[in-house]
C-alpha positions in Angstrom: -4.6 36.3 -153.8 -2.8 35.0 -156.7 -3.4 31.9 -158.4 -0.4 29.2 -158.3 1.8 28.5 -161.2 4.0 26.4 -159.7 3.6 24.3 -157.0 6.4 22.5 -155.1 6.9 18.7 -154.8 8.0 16.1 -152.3 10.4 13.3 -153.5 6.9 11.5 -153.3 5.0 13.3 -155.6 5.4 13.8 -159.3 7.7 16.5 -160.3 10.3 18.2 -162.4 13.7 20.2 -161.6 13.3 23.7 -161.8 15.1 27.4 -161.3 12.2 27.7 -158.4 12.9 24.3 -156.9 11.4 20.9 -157.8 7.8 20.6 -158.4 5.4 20.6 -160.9 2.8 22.9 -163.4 -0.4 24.8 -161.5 -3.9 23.7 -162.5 -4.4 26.7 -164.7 -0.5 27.2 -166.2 -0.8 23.2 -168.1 -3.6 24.4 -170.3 -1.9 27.8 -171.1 1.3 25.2 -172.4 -0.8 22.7 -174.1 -2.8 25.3 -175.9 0.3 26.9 -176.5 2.3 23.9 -178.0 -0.4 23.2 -180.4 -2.1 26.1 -181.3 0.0 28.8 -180.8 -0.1 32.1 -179.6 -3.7 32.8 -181.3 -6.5 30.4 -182.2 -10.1 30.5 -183.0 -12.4 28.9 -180.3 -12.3 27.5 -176.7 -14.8 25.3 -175.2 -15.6 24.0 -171.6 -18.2 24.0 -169.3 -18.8 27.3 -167.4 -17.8 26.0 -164.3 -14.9 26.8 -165.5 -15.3 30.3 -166.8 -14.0 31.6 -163.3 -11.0 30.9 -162.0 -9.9 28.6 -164.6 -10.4 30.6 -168.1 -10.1 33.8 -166.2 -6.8 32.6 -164.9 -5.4 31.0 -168.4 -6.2 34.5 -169.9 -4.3 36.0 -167.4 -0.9 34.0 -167.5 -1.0 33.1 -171.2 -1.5 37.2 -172.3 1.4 37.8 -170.1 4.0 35.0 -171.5 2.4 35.8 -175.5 1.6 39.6 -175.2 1.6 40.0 -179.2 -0.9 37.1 -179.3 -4.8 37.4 -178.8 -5.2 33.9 -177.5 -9.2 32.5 -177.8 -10.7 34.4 -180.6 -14.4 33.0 -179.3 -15.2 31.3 -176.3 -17.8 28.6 -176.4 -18.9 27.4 -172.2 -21.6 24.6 -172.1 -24.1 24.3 -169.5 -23.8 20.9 -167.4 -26.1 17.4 -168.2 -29.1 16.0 -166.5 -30.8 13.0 -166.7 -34.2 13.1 -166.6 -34.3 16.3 -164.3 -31.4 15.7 -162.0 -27.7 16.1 -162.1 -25.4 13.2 -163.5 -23.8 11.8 -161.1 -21.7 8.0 -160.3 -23.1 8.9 -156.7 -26.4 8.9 -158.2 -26.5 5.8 -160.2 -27.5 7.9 -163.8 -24.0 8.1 -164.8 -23.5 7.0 -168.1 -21.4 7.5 -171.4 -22.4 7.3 -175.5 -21.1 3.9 -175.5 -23.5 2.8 -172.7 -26.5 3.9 -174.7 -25.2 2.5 -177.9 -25.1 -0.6 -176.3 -28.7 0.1 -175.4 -29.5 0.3 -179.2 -30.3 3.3 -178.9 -29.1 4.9 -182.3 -26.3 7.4 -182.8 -28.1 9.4 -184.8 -31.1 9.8 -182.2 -28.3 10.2 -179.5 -27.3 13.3 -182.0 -30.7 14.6 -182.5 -31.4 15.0 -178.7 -28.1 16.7 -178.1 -28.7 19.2 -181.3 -32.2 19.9 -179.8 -31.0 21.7 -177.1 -28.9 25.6 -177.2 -25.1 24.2 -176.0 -25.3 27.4 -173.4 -28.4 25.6 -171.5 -28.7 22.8 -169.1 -29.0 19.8 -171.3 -31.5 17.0 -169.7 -31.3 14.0 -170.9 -34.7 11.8 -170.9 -35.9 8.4 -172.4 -38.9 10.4 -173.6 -36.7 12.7 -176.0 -34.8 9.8 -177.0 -38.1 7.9 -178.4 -39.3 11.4 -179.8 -36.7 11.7 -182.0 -36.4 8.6 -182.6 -39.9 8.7 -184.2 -38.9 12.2 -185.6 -36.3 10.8 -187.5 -38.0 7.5 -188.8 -40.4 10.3 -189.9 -37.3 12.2 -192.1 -35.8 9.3 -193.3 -39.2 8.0 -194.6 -39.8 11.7 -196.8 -35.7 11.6 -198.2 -35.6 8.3 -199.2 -35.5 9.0 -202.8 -34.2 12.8 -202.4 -31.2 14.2 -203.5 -29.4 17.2 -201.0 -30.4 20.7 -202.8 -28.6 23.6 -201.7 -28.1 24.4 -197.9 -31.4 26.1 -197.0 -30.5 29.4 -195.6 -32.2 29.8 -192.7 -30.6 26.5 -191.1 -27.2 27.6 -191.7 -28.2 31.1 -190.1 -29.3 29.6 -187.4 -26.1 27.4 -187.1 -24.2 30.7 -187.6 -25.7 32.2 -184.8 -23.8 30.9 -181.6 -24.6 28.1 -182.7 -28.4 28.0 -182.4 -28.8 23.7 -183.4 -32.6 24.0 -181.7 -33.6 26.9 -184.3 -32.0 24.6 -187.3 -33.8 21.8 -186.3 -36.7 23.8 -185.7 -36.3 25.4 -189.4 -35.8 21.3 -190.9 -39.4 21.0 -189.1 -40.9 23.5 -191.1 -39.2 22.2 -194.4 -40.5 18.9 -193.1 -44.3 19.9 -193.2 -43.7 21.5 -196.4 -42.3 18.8 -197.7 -39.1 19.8 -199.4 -37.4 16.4 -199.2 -34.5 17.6 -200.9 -33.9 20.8 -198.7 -34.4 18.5 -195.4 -32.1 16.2 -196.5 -29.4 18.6 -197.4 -29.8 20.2 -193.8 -29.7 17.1 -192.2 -26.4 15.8 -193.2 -25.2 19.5 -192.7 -26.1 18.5 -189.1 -24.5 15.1 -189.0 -28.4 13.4 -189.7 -29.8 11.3 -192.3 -27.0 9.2 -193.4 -27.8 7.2 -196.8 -26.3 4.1 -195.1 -28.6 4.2 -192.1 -31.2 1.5 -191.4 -31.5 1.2 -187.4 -34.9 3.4 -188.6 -36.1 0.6 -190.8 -38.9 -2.1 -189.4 -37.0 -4.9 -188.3 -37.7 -8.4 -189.6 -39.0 -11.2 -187.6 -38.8 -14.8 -188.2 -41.2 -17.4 -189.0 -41.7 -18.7 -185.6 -41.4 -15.5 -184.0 -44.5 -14.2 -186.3 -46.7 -17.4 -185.6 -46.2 -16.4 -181.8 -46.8 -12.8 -182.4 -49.9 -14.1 -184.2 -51.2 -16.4 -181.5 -50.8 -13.4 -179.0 -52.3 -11.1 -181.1 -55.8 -14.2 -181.3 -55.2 -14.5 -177.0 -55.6 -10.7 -177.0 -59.0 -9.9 -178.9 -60.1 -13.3 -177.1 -59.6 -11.4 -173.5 -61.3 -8.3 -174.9 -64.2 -10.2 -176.1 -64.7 -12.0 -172.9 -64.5 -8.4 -171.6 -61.0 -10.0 -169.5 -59.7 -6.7 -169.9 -56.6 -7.2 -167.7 -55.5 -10.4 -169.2 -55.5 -8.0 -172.4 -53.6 -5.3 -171.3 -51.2 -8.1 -170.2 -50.8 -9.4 -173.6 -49.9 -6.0 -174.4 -47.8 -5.5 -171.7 -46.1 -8.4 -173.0 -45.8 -6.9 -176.6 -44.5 -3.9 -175.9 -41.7 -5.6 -173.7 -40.1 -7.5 -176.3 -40.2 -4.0 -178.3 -43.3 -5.0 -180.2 -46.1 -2.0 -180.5 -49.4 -3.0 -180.7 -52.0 -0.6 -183.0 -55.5 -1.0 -182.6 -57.6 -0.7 -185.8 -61.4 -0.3 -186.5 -63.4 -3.6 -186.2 -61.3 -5.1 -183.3 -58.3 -5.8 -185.2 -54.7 -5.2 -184.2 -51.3 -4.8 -186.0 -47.7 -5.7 -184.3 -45.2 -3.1 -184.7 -41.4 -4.4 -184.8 -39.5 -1.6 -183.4 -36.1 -0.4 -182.8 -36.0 -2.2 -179.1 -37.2 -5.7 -180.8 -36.1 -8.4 -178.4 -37.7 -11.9 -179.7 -35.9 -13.6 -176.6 -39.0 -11.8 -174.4 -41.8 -13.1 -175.8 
C-alpha cells in the first residue's frame, strides 16, 4: 500500500486549499519540503533515530527522488540508537524522563553530561546512569588536573581517525586515555577541545571552598567520628559519614586514624 501524501481535512482540522481538495501535508511529504526549502536538492548528512529508518526515511527517499530526480538527496545517513536510564527505557510514564536542563540544574556539569554521551558509539543504545556521570566526572577532574599548564599541540592522529570513522567518539576517548597515561598534556588537551572537553574557562572541576563556620563544623564532625570509632560505636560512625557524604562532602581515611573532608562537586553546606 502506498504511503499518504496528502491527507484530506474537515473545516475542523487544520488545512490548506488545494487541486486535490482541502487538506493538509502527509507525515513523510513535510520533511521532504523542509529539507527541500533549506537544503536543496542534495545535502551531506541526515540524522534520526532508527525507528525511523522504515517507513519514514524509506518513504522521504521515495517521494523526494521522484519530485528532484537530478538530486542525490542525503549524501550519508547517520540513525541513533534510543536512551535508557540506568537500564530501562526513558519514558514520562516511567518517571526517568528528563532533559539536559534538568541535570544542569542538578549540577551536574555540561562537560561530564558531554563525556558520557561521547563514551558511547551514536549507533548503540545509550544508558544513561548516575555511576557514568560520577566516573567521568572524576575522569575529567583527572584531565583538567594534567592540562592545566598545557598548551594544544597538533591534533593527535589517531583521535581524529577515530572521529573520522562513523564517528567512533568511544575509540577517541579511548585513544585521549592512552595519551593520558603517557602523559602528553599537550596532545590530550588538543583532543579534548577537538571534542568539545577541557575548556580553559572551566572550574565546576575545581575543590569548592567552604566557609569558616562551615569548616569548624566539618571539623567537629570529623573529632565525633574518630570518637565513635574509638569507642568501637561503629554505626554512630558510619552515620557521621553518612552525613558527610550527603552534604557532598567525601570523607578519606588516612594511616594513624586520621581523616580528610573532600568538598566536591555536589557540596551542599545547607545539609550538614
Amino acid at each position: 500500500m502506498d504511503f499518504v501524501l496528502w491527507k484530506p481535512s474537515d473545516s475542523d482540522s487544520p488545512g490548506w486549499d488545494s487541486p486535490w481538495g482541502r487538506g493538509r501535508p502527509g507525515w513523510h511529504i513535510e520533511c521532504s519540503a523542509m529539507v527541500h526549502e533549506h537544503f536543496g536538492d542534495s545535502f551531506d548528512i541526515h540524522g534520526g533515530g532508527n525507528d525511523l529508518m522504515f517507513p519514514h526515511h524509506e518513504n522521504e527517499i521515495a517521494q523526494s527522488s521522484c519530485a528532484h530526480p537530478d538530486g542525490a538527496f542525503a549524501q550519508v545517513w547517520m540513525h541513533n540508537e534510543m536512551l535508557q536510564v540506568e537500564g530501562k527505557k526513558m519514558s514520562k510514564s516511567l518517571g526517568n524522563f528528563f532533559t539536559v536542563q534538568d541535570l544542569l540544574q542538578q549540577n551536574i556539569s555540561g562537560e561530564v553530561i558531554r563525556f558520557v554521551l561521547l563514551s558511547t558509539h551514536y549507533g548503540k543504545p545509550m544508558d544513561w546512569t548516575q555511576k557514568k556521570a560520577d566516573d567521568a566526572a572524576a575522569t575529567l577532574r583527572k584531565w583538567h588536573k594534567l592540562v592545566k599548564n598545557a598548551r594544544p599541540a597538533a591534533l593527535d592522529g589517531a583521535v581524529l581517525g577515530h572521529v573520522a570513522n562513523d564517528l567512533n567518539t568511544p575509540g577517541a576517548l579511548a585513544r585521549m586515555h592512552e595519551l593520558v597515561k603517557a602523559g602528553d598534556a599537550d596532545a590530550v588537551l588538543a583532543a579534548g577541545q577537538f571534542l568539545g572537553l577541557l575548556a580553559a574557562d572551566a572550574d565546576w572541576w575545581k575543590p569548592k571552598q567552604a566557609s569558616d563556620n562551615v569548616k569548624v563544623r566539618v571539623e567537629a564532625l570529623l573529632t565525633d567520628r574518630s570518637q565513635a570509632k574509638a569507642d568501637r560505636n561503629f554505626a554512630k560512625a558510619d552515620a557521621v559519614r553518612a552525613q558527610l557524604e550527603a552534604a557532598g562532602i567525601e570523607v578519606v581515611d588516612k594511616p594513624g586514624g586520621l581523616s580528610e573532608a573532600v568538598i566536591t562537586e555536589a557540596f551542599d553546606p545547607d545539609l550538614l
